[in-house]
N, C-alpha and C positions, 0 to 999 in steps of 0.2 A: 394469543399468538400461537399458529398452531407449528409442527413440526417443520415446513421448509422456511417459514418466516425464521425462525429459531438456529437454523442452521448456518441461516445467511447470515445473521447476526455474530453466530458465535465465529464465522469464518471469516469477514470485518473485523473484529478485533484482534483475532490471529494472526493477519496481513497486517493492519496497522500495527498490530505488538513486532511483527518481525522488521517492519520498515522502520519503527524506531531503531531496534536492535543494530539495524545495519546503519541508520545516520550516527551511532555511536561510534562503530566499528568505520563510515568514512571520514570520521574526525580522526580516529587514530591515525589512520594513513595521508592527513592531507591531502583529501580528495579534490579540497580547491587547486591544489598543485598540481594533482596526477592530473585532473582537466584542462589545466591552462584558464581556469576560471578568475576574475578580477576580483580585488576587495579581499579575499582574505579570510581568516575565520568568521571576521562579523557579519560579510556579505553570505559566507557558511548557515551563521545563527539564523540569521535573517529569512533566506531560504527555508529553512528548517521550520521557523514557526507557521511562514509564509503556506507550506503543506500540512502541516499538521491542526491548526485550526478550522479552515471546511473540513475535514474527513473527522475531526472529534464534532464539530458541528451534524454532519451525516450520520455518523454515530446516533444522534439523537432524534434524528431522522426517523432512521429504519427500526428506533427502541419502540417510536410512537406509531409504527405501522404505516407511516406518510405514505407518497408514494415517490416523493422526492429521495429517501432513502435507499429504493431500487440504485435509483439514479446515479447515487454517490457511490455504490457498492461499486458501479460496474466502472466507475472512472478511477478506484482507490486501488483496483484489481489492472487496470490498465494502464496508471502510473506506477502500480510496484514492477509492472512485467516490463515495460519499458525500463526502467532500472537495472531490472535483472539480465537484458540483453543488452543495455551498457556496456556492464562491467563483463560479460561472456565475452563483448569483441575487446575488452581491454584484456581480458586474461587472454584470447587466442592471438593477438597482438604479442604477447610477450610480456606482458607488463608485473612487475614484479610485487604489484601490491596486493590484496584480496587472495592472499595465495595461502593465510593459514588454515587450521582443516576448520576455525570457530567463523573465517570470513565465506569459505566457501559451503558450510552447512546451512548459516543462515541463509545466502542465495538460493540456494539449493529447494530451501525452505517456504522460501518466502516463493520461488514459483509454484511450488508447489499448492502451496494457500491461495497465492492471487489466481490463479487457474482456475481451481475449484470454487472459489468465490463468482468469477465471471461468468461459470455453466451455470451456475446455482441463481444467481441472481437474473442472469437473461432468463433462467427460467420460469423465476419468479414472477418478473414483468409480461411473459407472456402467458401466462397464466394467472394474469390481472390482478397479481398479488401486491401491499401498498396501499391497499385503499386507505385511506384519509378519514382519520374516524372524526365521528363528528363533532360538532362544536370547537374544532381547530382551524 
């Protein structure tokens, strides 16, 4: 694996480790409430596992060099960023939840990772990185 396969990798896990962090931090706040979201914690859990399994699946992707792992990077980089401008227009809304300094670092964070993820990764892809080793 050389160094930008390595980096992409290490910066997926990052992004995923931060977007766990924050589905902790929108249980704390009843984030199914603050949305007006149906169902409840369970429909909460449910969602939860519903994203977390492709992207630990992608994970194993881009460990094995595929080229499907590009793929996942740049859509796990593309649901964290989408998240993280959620909760911008609920915070410039006014809204009173995500407002302590451990809710708004980890946002903070997590665009920061999912960005760098998406330069690194498209760059990857265009630079026909992923190739598919063989006998897989």
């Amino acid at each position: 694996m050389g160094p930008s396969a390595r980096r992409v990798e290490v910066l997926y896990i990052w992004t995923f480790a931060l977007g766990t962090v924050h589905c902790v931090d929108s249980a704390y706040w009843h984030e199914w409430e603050v949305l007006r979201l149906p169902g409840g914690i369970d429909a909460f859990l449910i969602e939860s596992l519903a994203l977390a399994l492709p992207f630990l699946y992608g994970l194993s992707r881009l460990a094995k060099n595929a080229p499907s792992g590009l793929t996942y990077a740049v859509v796990l980089s593309m649901v964290s960023l989408a998240g993280v401008a959620l909760h911008a227009v609920l915070l410039l809304q006014g809204g009173t939840e995500f407002r302590t300094v451990a809710s708004i670092v980890t946002l903070v964070l997590m665009f920061a990772f999912a960005s760098w993820l998406l330069h690194e990764a498209v760059r990857s892809k265009k630079a026909g990185g992923g190739q598919e080793p063989r006998g897989l």
